[in-house]
C-alpha positions, 0 to 999 in steps of 0.5 A: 532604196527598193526599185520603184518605191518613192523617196520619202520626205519625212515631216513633223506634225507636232513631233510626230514623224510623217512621211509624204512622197517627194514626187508631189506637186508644188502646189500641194508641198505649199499647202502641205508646208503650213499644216506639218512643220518641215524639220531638216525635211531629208530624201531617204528611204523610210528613215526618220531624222531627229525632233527639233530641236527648241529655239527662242520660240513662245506662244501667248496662248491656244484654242481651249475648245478642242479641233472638233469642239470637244469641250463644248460637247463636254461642257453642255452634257455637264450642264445638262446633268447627262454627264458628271464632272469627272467626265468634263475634267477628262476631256479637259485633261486629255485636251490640255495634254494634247495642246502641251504635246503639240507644242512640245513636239513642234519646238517651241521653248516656252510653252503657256499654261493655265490658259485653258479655261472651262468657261473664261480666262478672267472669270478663273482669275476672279476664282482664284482670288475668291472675288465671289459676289455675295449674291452666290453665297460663296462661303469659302475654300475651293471655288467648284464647279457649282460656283464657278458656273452659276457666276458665268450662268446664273442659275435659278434664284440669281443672274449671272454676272455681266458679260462684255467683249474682251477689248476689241475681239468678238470673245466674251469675257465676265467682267469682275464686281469689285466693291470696298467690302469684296473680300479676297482668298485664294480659292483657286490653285488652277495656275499651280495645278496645270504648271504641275500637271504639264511638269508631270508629263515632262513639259516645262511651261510658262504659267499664265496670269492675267495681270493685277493691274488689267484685272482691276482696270476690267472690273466694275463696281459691284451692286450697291456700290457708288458708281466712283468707286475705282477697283484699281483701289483694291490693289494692295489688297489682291497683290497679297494673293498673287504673291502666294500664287508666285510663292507655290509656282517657284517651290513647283520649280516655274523658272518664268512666269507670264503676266498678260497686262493688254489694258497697257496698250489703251490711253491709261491716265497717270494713276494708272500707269503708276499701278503698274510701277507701284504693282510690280515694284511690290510683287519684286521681292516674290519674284525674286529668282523667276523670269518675268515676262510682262505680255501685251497684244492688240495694239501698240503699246503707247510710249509713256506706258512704254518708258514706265514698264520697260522701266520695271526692275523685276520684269525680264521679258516684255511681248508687244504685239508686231501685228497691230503695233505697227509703230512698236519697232520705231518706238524701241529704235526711238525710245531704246530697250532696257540692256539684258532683257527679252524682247517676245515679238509678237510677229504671228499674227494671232487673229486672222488666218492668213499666212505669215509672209515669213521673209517680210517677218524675218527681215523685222525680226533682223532689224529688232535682233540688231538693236536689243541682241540676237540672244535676246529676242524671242519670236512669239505671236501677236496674241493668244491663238484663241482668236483663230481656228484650231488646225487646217489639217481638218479642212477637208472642203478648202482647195488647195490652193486657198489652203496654201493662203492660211494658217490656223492655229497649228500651223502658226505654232510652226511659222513661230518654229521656222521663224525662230529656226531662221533667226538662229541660222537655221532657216529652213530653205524649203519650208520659206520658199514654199511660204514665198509661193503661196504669198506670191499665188495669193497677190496674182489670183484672179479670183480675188479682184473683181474690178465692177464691184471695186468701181462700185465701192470707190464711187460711194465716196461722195455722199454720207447716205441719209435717209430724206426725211428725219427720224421723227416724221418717219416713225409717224409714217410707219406708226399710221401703216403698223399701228403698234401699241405703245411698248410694242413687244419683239424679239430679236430674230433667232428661236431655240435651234433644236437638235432636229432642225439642226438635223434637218439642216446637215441632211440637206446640206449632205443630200441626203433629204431632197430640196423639197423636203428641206424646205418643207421642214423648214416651213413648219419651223417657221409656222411653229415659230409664227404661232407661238408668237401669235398665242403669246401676243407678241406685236412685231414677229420674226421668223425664227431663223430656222434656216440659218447656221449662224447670222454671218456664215448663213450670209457669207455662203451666198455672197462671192469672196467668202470662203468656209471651213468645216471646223474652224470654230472659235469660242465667242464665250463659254461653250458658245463657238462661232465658225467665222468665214474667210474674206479672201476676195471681192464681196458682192451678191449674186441673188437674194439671200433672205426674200423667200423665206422672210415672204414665207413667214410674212404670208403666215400672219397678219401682224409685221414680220421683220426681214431679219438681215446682218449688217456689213460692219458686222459680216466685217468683225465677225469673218475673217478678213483679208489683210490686202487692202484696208478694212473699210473698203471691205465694208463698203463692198459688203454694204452695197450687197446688204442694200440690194437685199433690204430692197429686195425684202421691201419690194416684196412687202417686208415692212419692217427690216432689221439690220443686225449691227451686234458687233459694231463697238467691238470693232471699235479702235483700243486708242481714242486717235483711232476711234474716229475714223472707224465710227466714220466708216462703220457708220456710214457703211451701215447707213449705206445699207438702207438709204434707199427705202421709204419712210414707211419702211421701218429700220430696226438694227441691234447690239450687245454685249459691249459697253455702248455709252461712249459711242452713243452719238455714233448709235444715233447718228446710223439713223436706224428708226428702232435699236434693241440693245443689250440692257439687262446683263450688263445691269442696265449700264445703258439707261446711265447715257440717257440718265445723263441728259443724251436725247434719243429720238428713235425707238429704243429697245433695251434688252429686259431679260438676259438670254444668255442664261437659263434663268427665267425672269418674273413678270414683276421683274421685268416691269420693274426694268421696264419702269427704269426706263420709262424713268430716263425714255420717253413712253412713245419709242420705248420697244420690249425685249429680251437682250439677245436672240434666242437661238441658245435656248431651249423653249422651255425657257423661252416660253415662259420667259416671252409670256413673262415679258409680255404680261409685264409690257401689258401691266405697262400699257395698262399704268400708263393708260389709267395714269392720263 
C-alpha cells in the first residue's frame, strides 16, 4: 500500500464495485450501509473481491417508474403526440433492464418480471386476456397502445374504465368489466416477451401474474349486466388462456413461475375458497415441471384459506407477508407447513421506508427455518417495492443521521442480500452491526419525541368531539349566511398546475426569485383562478392551489415531525407519482399554513371561498409513517394541528372549510374484525379537526376512488355538514347505498364527470347524472361537481367541461323550479 493513500473498502452497488475510504465515520459507514451492499467488505489497496454470490433470496416486485420518473416524463410526451411509441418502449426498455440488472448484481435468485407496466398491473392482465369491453371496439390480435390507454383514459367519444385503490394502498388500479358474454383470447404475450427479454441478457427471472381467482374477485360486472352477476363464474372460462401463457413461459425455459393471489388474505366465503382449490387443481397438469410460487401480501392470510392453499398439490412455494401478518408464524407453528415446500417470507417491509431491524428479522427467520427447513425458506419482502420509493442514494437533503433510519427500494433489495446471506451462515458482521446502530440511534433521538404534544393527544381520549348542534339546523344557519341555490356548483380545490406555475415554484424554492415576486405570481394565479370561476358562474369557489406541490407534501412541510425527499416518487396511478413525506417524530404546527393565502383569495370576491385543508387520516395513509408507536396516536397528534388551522381559517372570515379526507376507505383494515377499530378512530380524528367552530361555518370534507358503500354510516357519522364524492368513474356505484334505503341528511356532492381522463362531458350528459340522483337524494343537499380536483388537467379541458357542468346544473334548477 503506496504511503499516505487510505485503504480502500470495496462495496457493491448492485454488482458494481464501489470503493470508500476506511477512515470514515461511524455515523456515515450506518448510512452508507443501507444504499450499497457490503459484500465480504475487505481493507486493501484498490483491490476488488467477487460479486455475490445468489442466496435464497426474492423480490415480489419493483418500482416501474424509474428513480427520476423516467416513465412518466415518457408516457405524458407519448400522450402528448410530442413523442412516438417506439421512444416510450425505449425508455421502458432501458428501465426494465436496469431494474434486472440491479437485482442481479445485488444476488438475489429469484428475480420478478412482468411487473412492469406502462400503466396497471391489473389492466395488463385485462389485456392479456382480451377482456376489452365492447364500447373500445376492440376487434381482435394484439391489444396496442391505442386500446390499452384509451381503456385506463378514455378518449374522446367513450370514458375510461373505473378506477379504485388497489386494497388498502394509496396505488390505483383498473378494475376489470366482466359480463356472461365478455369474450376472452390471448391478446397480450407482455409475461412471455419480458421472461424473454431478461433471458436475452442472461437473467433468469420468475414471471409474474396476478392470479385467476383475485382477478375475478377484483372485477365488476359490466354495463347492462345484472348486478348478481359474479365474475368468479367466468373461471373455466379464463383458466383456457392462462395455461396457453403457462405453456409459452415452459417452452422459453421458465423453471418458476409466481401467481400474486393477495385477495387470499381477505374474509372469502366457501366458494370462494373453493376457486382457488378448484383453479389450480386445473392449471396442475400445465404446470407440470414449473416451481409454482403462490405470493400473498397485505395482511395475514386467514387459517381456513391457509389449510386450503397450502393444500394445493401443484404449488410449491407460498410467500405471506411477516410485516402485517403478524400472526402468520403462529398459524405455521399451529396449523404446520406441507413437507417439501417453500416458504417465501415476506420479512422486508415493502410499504414504509424504515430500516429493517435486521437481528429481530433473522431471529423470525431462524424460528421459521427450524419448523419448514433451512433449505426451504427463502427470505423475500412483504410485497411489491412499488409501494416505496426507489433509491436513497438520490437524497441529496436528508441528513445523515435521518438517512441511516431508511431504506427505499435499493436498499431493501440488499436487506433481503444480508438476510439471506445470514440465514446461509454468511452473515455480514458489519453490515448488521451498522443496522443495529442505526436502530438504536432512531429509539434514543430526541428529535423524535416532544412529550407537550404526546400530553395533548393522550388528553383527547375522553370526549367523542361532536359539533353542539345537529347537521340539520347547522345547514339552515349556514343557507341564511350563503344563500346558495338549490344544486349549488364547486369544484373540488385544485386548478390546472401549468408548467409555468410549476416553474414559478422551484425557482423559489431554489432562491432564484425573491419572496416578493413568488408571491406576486401566485396571486395572479390565484386571481386568474377566481375569475374564471366567477365568468363560469360557479357559487361556491376555491383558490386553485397554486401554491401547493401536492395536498400532503404541501402540509407536512410546515408541521414539525416531517421530513421530505427530493425523489422519493411513488406511482399512485398511471403516469401519476406522489412524493409521500416521512413521519419520523411528533406532529404539531408551529404557524398557520393556509390563512394567508385562503384571505388573499377570499379578498378577491364576493361569492364563498373555501379554505381548502387536508385532513389528519389522510396526511396518515398518504405519509410515510413511523412504525414506533400505533397508527392512530399519530392521527390524533396530526388532528390536533388540523384543528388550530380550521380555526385560524374562520377567525379570519373563511366561511366555508373543506377538510380533505380522500384516503380515509383506503386505510380501511383488509379483514372485517379489524375494520371497527379503525373506523372508530379515523372518524374521530377527523371530527376532532372541527369540533370547535360555529354553526355558520360550513364543513366540507371529500373522497374518491374507493369503494364507499360499506362504510357509509362511518361517512355520515364524521358529521361534515357537505361530502363531494367520487361518482362518475366508478359508474355512479355510490348513488346504489342511497337506492337501498340509507338516509343522508347533510349535503352531498357525487362526482358528475371524471377528471381523471381528457374527455370533456356533454351538458346533457351531466343532467342526466344529475337526474339519478335527484331520483334516490333529496333537491335541497345535492351539491354539483366534478369527482375530483383539477390539478392534472389542462384548462382546455377544464373550461369547457366546468361550463358543461354548470349549464347542466342551471337546466336543473330551472325543471325543478317549473315543476312546483
Amino acid at each position: 500500500m503506496s504511503k499516505g493513500s487510505p485503504p480502500w473498502i470495496t462495496y457493491y452497488k448492485f454488482g458494481t464495485p464501489t470503493k470508500v475510504p476506511s477512515l470514515i465515520s461511524n455515523s456515515l459507514i450506518a448510512s452508507l450501509s443501507f444504499s450499497i451492499l457490503r459484500s465480504r467488505a475487505v481493507i486493501c489497496d484498490r483491490v476488488i473481491s467477487r460479486p455475490p454470490r445468489k442466496m435464497a433470496s426474492h423480490i415480489v416486485g419493483y418500482p416501474r417508474m424509474g428513480p427520476k420518473r423516467e416513465l412518466k416524463f415518457a408516457l405524458e410526451s407519448f400522450w402528448d403526440k410530442k413523442s412516438s411509441a417506439d421512444d416510450l418502449q425505449k425508455v421502458a426498455t432501458d428501465l426494465r433492464h436496469s431494474i434486472w440488472k440491479q437485482m442481479a448484481g445485488a444476488g438475489i435468485k429469484y428475480i420478478p418480471s412482468n411487473t412492469f407496466s406502462y400503466y396497471d398491473q391489473v389492466l395488463d392482465t385485462t389485456a392479456m386476456l382480451g377482456a376489452v369491453p365492447e364500447r373500445y371496439n376492440f376487434t381482435g390480435g394484439e391489444i396496442g397502445f391505442d386500446t390499452y390507454f384509451s381503456m385506463a383514459r378514455g378518449n374522446a367519444s367513450v370514458p375510461a374504465m373505473e378506477m379504485t385503490k388497489w386494497f388498502d394502498t394509496n396505488y390505483h388500479f383498473i378494475v376489470p368489466e366482466l359480463g356472461p358474454s365478455t369474450k376472452f383470447s390471448y391478446s397480450s404475450r407482455k409475461p412471455v416477451s419480458e421472461y424473454k427479454e431478461a433471458k436475452a441478457l442472461g437473467i433468469e427471472t420468475v414471471p409474474v401474474l396476478i392470479g385467476p381467482v383475485t382477478y375475478l374477485l377484483l372485477s365488476k360486472p359490466a354495463k347492462g349486466v345484472e348486478k348478481s352477476f359474479s365474475p368468479l363464474t367466468l373461471l373455466g372460462d379464463i383458466l383456457p388462456i392462462y395455461k396457453e401463457v403457462i405453456t409459452e413461459l415452459k417452452a422459453a425455459g421458465a423453471s418458476w413461475i409466481q401467481f400474486d393471489e393477495p385477495t387470499l388474505v381477505k374474509d372469502l366465503e366457501c366458494h370462494q375458497l373453493e376457486a382457488f382449490t378448484k383453479a389450480y387443481t386445473e392449471l396442475e397438469s400445465s404446470l407440470s415441471g414449473l416451481n409454482v410460487l403462490v405470493e400473498t401480501y397485505f395482511a395475514d392470510v386467514p387459517a381456513e384459506a391457509y389449510k386450503v392453499i397450502t393444500a394445493l398439490k401443484s404449488i410449491s412455494g407460498f410467500g405471506f407477508d411477516l410485516v402485517r401478518g403478524t400472526k402468520t408464524l403462529d398459524l405455521v407453528k399451529s396449523v404446520g407447513f406441507p413437507a417439501g415446500k417453500y416458504l417465501f417470507a415476506g420479512i422486508v417491509d415493502g410499504r414504509n421506508i424504515w430500516a429493517n431491524d435486521l437481528a429481530s428479522s433473522l431471529s423470525t427467520l431462524q424460528a421459521l427455518g427450524a419448523i419448514v427447513g433451512k433449505e426451504k425458506l427463502v427470505v423475500s419482502t412483504s410485497c411489491s417495492l412499488m409501494h416505496t420509493a426507489v433509491d436513497l442514494i438520490n437524497e441529496t437533503k436528508l441528513d445523515s443521521e435521518l438517512k441511516s433510519w431508511l431504506a427505499f427500494a435499493a436498499q431493501k433489495v440488499v436487506e433481503v442480500n444480508a438476510l439471506a446471506k445470514a440465514l446461509a451462515d454468511q452473515k455480514d458482521e458489519a453490515f448488521f452491526s451498522a443496522n443495529a446502530a442505526a436502530q438504536d440511534s432512531r429509539k434514543s433521538s430526541p428529535r423524535v419525541t416532544n412529550e407537550e404534544v404526546q400530553k395533548a393527544a393522550a388528553a383527547l381520549k375522553g370526549s367523542d368531539h361532536r359539533r353542539a348542534t345537529n347537521v340539520s339546523a347547522r345547514l339552515d344557519a349556514q343557507q341564511k349566511k350563503l344563500n346558495l341555490p338549490i344544486l349549488p356548483t364547486t369544484t373540488i380545490g385544485s386548478f390546472p398546475q401549468t408548467m409555468d406555475l410549476r416553474r414559478v415554484r422551484r425557482e423559489y424554492k431554489a432562491n432564484k426569485i425573491s419572496e416578493e415576486e413568488y408571491v406576486k405570481a401566485i396571486k395572479e394565479e390565484i386571481n386568474k383562478v377566481v375569475k374564471i370561476q366567477e365568468e363560469l358562474d360557479i357559487d361556491v369557489l376555491v383558490h386553485g392551489e397554486p401554491e401547493r406541490n401536492d395536498m400532503v407534501e404541501y402540509f407536512g412541510e410546515q408541521l414539525s415531525g416531517f421530513a421530505f425527499t427530493v425523489n422519493g416518487w411513488v406511482q399512485s396511478y398511471g403516469s401519476r407519482c406522489v412524493k409521500p413525506p416521512i413521519i419520523y417524530g411528533d406532529v404539531s404546527r408551529p404557524k398557520a399554513m393556509t390563512v394567508f393565502w385562503s384571505k388573499m383569495a377570499q379578498s378577491m370576491t364576493a361569492r364563498p371561498m373555501k379554505g381548502m385543508l387536508t385532513g389528519p387520516v389522510t396526511i396518515l395513509n398518504w405519509s410515510f409513517v413511523r412504525n414506533d408507536q400505533p397508527r392512530f396516536e399519530t392521527c390524533y397528534q396530526i388532528a390536533l394541528a388540523i384543528k388550530k388551522e380550521v380555526e385560524d381559517l374562520e377567525a379570519a372570515g373563511i366561511q366555508v372549510i373543506q377538510i380533505d379526507e380522500a384516503a380515509l376507505r383506503e386505510g380501511l383494515p383488509l379483514r372485517k374484525s379489524e375494520q371497527a377499530f379503525y373506523l372508530d378512530w379515523a372518524v374521530h380524528s377527523f371530527r376532532i379537526t372541527n369540533c370547535g367552530v360555529q354553526d355558520t361555518t360550513q364543513i366540507h370534507t371529500h373522497m374518491c376512488y374507493s369503494n364507499f358503500n360499506d362504510i357509509i354510516h362511518s361517512i355520515i357519522d364524521m358529521d361534515a355538514d357537505v361530502i363531494t364524492i367520487e361518482n362518475s368513474r366508478s359508474d355512479e356505484k355510490l348513488l346504489s347505498v342511497f337506492r337501498e334505503g340509507v338516509k343522508y341528511g347533510a349535503g352531498i356532492g357525487p362526482g358528475v364527470y371524471d377528471i381523471h381522463s381528457p374527455r370533456i362531458p356533454s351538458t346533457e350528459e351531466i343532467a342526466d347524472r344529475i337526474n339519478k340522483m335527484l331520483a334516490v337524494l333529496e333537491t335541497n343537499i345535492l351539491w354539483v361537481n366534478p369527482d375530483c380536483g383539477l390539478k392534472t388537467r389542462k384548462y382546455a379541458e377544464v373550461k369547457p367541461a366546468l361550463t358543461n357542468m354548470v349549464s347542466a346544473a342551471k337546466i336543473l334548477r330551472t325543471q325543478l323550479a317549473s315543476a312546483k
